[in-house]
Residue, then its C-alpha position, 0 to 999 in steps of 0.5 A: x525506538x518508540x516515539x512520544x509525538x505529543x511533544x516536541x516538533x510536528x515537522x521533526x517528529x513526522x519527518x523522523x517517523x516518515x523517511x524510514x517508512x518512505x524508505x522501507x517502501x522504496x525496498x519494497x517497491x525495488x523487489x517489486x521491480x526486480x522481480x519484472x526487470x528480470x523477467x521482461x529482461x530474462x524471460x520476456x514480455x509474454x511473462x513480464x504481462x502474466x506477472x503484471x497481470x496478477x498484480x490486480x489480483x495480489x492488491x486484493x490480499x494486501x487491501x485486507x491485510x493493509x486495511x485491518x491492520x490500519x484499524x488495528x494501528x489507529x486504536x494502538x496509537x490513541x492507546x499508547x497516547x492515552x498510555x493505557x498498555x494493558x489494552x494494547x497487548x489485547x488489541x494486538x493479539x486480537x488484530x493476530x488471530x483476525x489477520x491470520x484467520x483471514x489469511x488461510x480463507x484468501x490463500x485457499x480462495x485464491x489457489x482454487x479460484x485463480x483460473x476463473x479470476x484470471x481468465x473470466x474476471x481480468x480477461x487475461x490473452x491465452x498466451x500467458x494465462x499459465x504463466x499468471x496462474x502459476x505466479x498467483x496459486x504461489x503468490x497466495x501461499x505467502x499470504x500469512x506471512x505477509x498479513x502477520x508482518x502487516x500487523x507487527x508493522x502497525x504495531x510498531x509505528x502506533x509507537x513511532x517506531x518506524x525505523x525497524x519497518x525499514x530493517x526488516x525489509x531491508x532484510x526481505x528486499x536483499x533476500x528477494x532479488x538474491x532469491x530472484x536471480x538464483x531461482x530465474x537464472x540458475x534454476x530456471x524456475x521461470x516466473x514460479x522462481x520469482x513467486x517462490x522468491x517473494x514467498x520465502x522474503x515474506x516469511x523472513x520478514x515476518x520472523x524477524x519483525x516478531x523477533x523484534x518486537x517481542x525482544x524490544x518492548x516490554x509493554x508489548x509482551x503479550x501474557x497468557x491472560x490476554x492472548x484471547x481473542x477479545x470481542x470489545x478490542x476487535x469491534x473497535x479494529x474492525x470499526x475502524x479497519x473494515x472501512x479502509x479494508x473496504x476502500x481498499x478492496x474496492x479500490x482494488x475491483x476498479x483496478x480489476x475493471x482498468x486492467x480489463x481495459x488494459x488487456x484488451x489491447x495486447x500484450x504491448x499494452x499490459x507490458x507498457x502499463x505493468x512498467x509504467x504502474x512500477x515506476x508510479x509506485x516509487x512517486x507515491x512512496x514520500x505521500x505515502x510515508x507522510x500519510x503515515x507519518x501524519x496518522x500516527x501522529x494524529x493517533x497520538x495526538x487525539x489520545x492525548x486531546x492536542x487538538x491545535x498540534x494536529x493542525x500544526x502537524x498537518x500545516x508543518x507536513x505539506x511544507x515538506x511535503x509539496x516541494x518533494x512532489x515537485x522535484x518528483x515531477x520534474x523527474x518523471x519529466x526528464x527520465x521517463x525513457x530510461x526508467x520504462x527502458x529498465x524493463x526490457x520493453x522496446x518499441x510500442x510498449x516504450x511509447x505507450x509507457x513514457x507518454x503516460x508518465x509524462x501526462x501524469x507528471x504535472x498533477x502530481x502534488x493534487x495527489x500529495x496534498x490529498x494523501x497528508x490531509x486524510x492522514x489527518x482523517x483516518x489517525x483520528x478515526x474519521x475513516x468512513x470519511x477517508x473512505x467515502x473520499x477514496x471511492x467515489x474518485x474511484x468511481x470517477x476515474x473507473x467511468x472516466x477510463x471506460x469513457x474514454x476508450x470505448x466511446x471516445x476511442x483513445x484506447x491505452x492514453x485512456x488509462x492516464x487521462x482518467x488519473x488527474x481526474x480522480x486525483x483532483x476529486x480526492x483532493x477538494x473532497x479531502x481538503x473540505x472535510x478537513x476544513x468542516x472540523x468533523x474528524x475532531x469528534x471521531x477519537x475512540x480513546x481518551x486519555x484518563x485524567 
């Protein structure tokens, strides 16, 4: 259901629209994770390191897919705000044709350059290059469906809409693990069935969102007449979705050069890191879902001019945020053991993933803070500002790593000890452009008086 988060509670309305978002990414963080449970338990750890592997890789296509369709929920938001309907139905077709025309250019990019990627790029070890290139070349097929659903997604928590998010990958996460098991265990399909798996729960959840949305909301229909592409609606998706895009992607390539270091040390090592980068994931899922929820509601807000809400909203966020971040860290503490032990990885790989969770765990709210304060800057279209951020602790965290094991010889603890480093720079950098007041002036839609 659509959501007007003009009025009525900051803290109820953002923490209404975060939870099925934070729940919906937990889905799909469980298939991600299904899909490396069965294969470092079934198919070993050879296969658990090629899929991680590819994972440096896959990143790349969700940052375009994640960043243009950022740029394309943060113009519907200030619409819908501004109640200006006709101009979202051009804007959504027009981020489609965008999102879909990019899609064929990575999908055919990524099956003919998946060698060279793999071997040259990531440095990945002999013994599992097959496997990686397999996984990836199947990966890129799915990847349409994955930008068209990125749209629909956006699309509908523009409007605060973010409970039918959680149906459809409730649908594709179910989906994927059946998919999973058959294909691996029955099948025998090996690291390709779990490929093939991912693809076909793509593809399902792409339908059903646009099934959804076109059954749900009526100001969403898009007519004949404005399914063109529109030239003025796409400068303003890509004014504000080509910044995140780029700062994804980037942020991507430093993943790219950690993962080098990673592979350096061994199939132990890539194990360890996949396992502990799994569970990771499933500490960002609350940041993430108020980064959403905040966006959108800034979006919102900044159509509509309620200025003095936005600070309300965001103060109202890190009261609920920060205590969830807390209780998180207490977690990773105590259950760091059983949670890489999940995997199937025993031995070196046990001790390498453990002690990086443990070191993590104590900064953890730098990153939660951060993360709800530039929700504040990309819903209100500050996202040069966002991305600046983003980069430059990424610069930092990237030399950090190299520092570290190469000259200062701590090899794999490398990988953590540069974490809190980049943390820490991404949450003074954010917390001062905030404080500056500059994001205010940065709204691309008005509402008409």
């Amino acid at each position: 259901m659509a959501k007007d988060m003009t009025k009525g509670s900051e803290a109820r309305l953002i923490l209404l629209f975060a939870l099925p978002i934070m729940l919906g990414l937990a889905l799909q963080q469980l298939y991600n994770t299904v899909d490396s449970v069965v294969v470092g338990q079934y198919l070993g750890e050879a296969a658990l390191s090629a899929v991680g592997t590819c994972s440096a890789l896959t990143m790349f296509a969700v940052s375009f897919a994640a960043g243009l369709s950022n740029g394309a929920g943060i113009v519907l938001a200030q619409y819908y705000g501004a109640k200006k309907f006709h101009d979202m139905r051009k804007t959504l077709s027009t981020s489609l044709y965008l999102l879909v025309g990019l899609s064929v250019v990575i999908t055919i990019l990524g099956i003919a350059l998946a060698r060279p990627l793999l071997h040259r790029l990531l440095s990945a070890p002999e013994e599992i290059l097959s496997m990686a290139m397999t996984y990836f070349q199947i990966y890129c097929i799915g990847l349409i469906f994955q930008f068209v659903y990125n749209v629909i997604a956006a699309a509908l928590r523009s409007i605060g809409d973010s409970r039918a998010s959680l149906i459809f990958l409730l649908i594709s996460s179910v989906l994927n693990i059946a998919l999973d098991l058959v294909f691996v265990l029955c099948f025998g399909w090996g690291v390709a069935g779990t490929a093939v798996a991912t693809v076909i729960s793509q593809a399902a959840s792409a339908a059903v969102s646009i099934f959804y949305m076109w059954k749900k909301y009526e100001f969403y229909r898009v007519q004949r007449d404005e399914a063109a592409f529109d030239k003025e609606k796409s400068a303003l998706i890509l004014k504000l979705g080509v910044p995140t895009m780029v700062q994804m992607c980037i942020v991507s390539g430093g993943n790219v050069l950690v993962q080098r270091v990673v592979n350096s040390f061994g199939t132990s090592a890539i194990a360890a890191a996949t396992a502990a980068g799994r569970i990771e994931n499933y500490l960002f899922i609350p940041c993430q879902g108020f980064n959403n929820g905040v966006s959108t509601f800034t979006g919102q807000n900044m159509g509509a001019g309620n200025i003095e809400r936005v600070y309300s909203g965001w103060r109202k966020s890190l009261m609920l945020v920060v205590p969830i971040a807390l209780v998180l860290m207490a977690g990773l503490e105590l259950f760091s053991r059983p949670l890489i032990a999940l995997f199937g990885v025993e031995g070196e790989a046990l001790a390498l993933g453990m002690r990086h969770l443990r070191f993590i765990a104590p900064f953890f709210v730098l990153f939660a803070v951060y993360m709800s304060t530039t929700g504040i800057l990309t819903g209100s279209g500050d996202v040069m500002a966002a991305t600046s951020i983003t980069l430059s602790s990424l610069a930092i965290r990237v030399s950090a790593t190299y520092i570290f094991a190469f000259v200062c010889g701590f090899r794999f603890a490398s990988l953590y000890y540069a974490v809190p480093i980049g943390w820490a720079v991404c949450f003074v950098c954010a917390m001062l452009r905030f404080r500056s007041g500059r994001w205010k002036q940065k709204a691309v839609v008005r509402r008409d008086l």
